[in-house]
C-alpha positions in Angstrom: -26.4 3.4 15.4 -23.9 4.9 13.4 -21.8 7.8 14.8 -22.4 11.0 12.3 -18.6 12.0 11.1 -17.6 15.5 12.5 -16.8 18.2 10.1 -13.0 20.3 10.2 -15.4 23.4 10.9 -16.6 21.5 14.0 -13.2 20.3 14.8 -11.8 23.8 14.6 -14.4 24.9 16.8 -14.0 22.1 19.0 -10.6 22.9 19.2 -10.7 26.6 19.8 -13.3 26.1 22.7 -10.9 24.2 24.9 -8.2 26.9 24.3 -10.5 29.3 25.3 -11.3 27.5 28.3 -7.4 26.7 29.5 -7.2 30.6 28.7 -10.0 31.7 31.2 -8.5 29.1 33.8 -5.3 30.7 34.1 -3.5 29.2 31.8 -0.4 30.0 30.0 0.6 29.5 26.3 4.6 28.6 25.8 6.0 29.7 22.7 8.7 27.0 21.5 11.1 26.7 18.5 9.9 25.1 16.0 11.6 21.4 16.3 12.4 22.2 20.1 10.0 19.7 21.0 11.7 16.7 19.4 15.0 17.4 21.6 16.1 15.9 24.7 18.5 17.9 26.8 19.1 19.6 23.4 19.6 16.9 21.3 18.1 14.2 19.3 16.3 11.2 20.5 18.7 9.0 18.6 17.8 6.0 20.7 14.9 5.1 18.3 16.6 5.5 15.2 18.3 2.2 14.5 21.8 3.6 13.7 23.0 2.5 17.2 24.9 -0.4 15.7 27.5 -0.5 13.2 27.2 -1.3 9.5 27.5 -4.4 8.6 29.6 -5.9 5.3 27.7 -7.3 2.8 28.4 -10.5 1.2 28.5 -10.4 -2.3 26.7 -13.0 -4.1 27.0 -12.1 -7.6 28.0 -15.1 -8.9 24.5 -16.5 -7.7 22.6 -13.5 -9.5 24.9 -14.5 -12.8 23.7 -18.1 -12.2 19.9 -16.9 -12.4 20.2 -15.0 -14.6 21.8 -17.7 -16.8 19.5 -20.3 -15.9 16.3 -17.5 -17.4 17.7 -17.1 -20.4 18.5 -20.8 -21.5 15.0 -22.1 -20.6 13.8 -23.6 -23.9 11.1 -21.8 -25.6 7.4 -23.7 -24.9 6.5 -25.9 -27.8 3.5 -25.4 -29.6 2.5 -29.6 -29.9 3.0 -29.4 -25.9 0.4 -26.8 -25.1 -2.9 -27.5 -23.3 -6.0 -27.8 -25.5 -8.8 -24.9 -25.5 -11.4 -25.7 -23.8 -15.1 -25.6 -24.9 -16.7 -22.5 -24.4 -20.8 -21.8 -24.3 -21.8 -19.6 -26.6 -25.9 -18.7 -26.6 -28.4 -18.7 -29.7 -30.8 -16.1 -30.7 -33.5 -16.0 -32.8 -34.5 -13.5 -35.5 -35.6 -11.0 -32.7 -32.6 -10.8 -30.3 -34.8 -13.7 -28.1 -32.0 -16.1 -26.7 -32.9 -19.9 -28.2 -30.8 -22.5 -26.5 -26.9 -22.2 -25.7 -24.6 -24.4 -27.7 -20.8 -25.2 -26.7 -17.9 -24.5 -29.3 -14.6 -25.5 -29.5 -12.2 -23.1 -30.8 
């Protein structure tokens, strides 16, 4: 049985009852700065970001790229006498009133 999705109205509801409830037990409601949460000791968490090392050099390589791109542009063009042949393809039949006959194969 399939689990019926819940609504945002019942979400929001959802929601505002267990405020409510944390309310009537007592508790208490900080009011934060808006990005205060993301610190620690008053900075950023920095020790997720992947900066921790330092850059690297890059090795250039565009003599390779030139070589590619050298390479694409002296292919030789595909010759016509080279290319595969069509193949058949099935083609159906009808008679005067649209009724389908018999199919038939045609080369192109």
């Amino acid at each position: 049985m399939i689990k019926p999705k819940t609504t945002k109205k019942e979400t929001r509801q959802e929601l505002e009852s267990l405020v409510d409830q944390f309310i009537k037990a007592q508790g208490e409601i900080q009011q934060v700065d808006m990005g205060e949460s993301g610190l620690v000791d008053g900075k950023y968490n920095t020790s997720h970001m992947g900066f921790s090392e330092p850059k690297q050099d890059r090795t250039p390589l565009n003599h390779v790229v030139a070589a590619l791109q050298q390479k694409k542009h002296n292919k030789p063009a595909p010759s016509s006498h080279n290319s595969p042949k069509k193949k058949p393809t099935k083609k159906i039949i009808y008679d005067d009133f649209g009724d389908p006959l018999r199919w038939v194969w045609e080369e192109e």
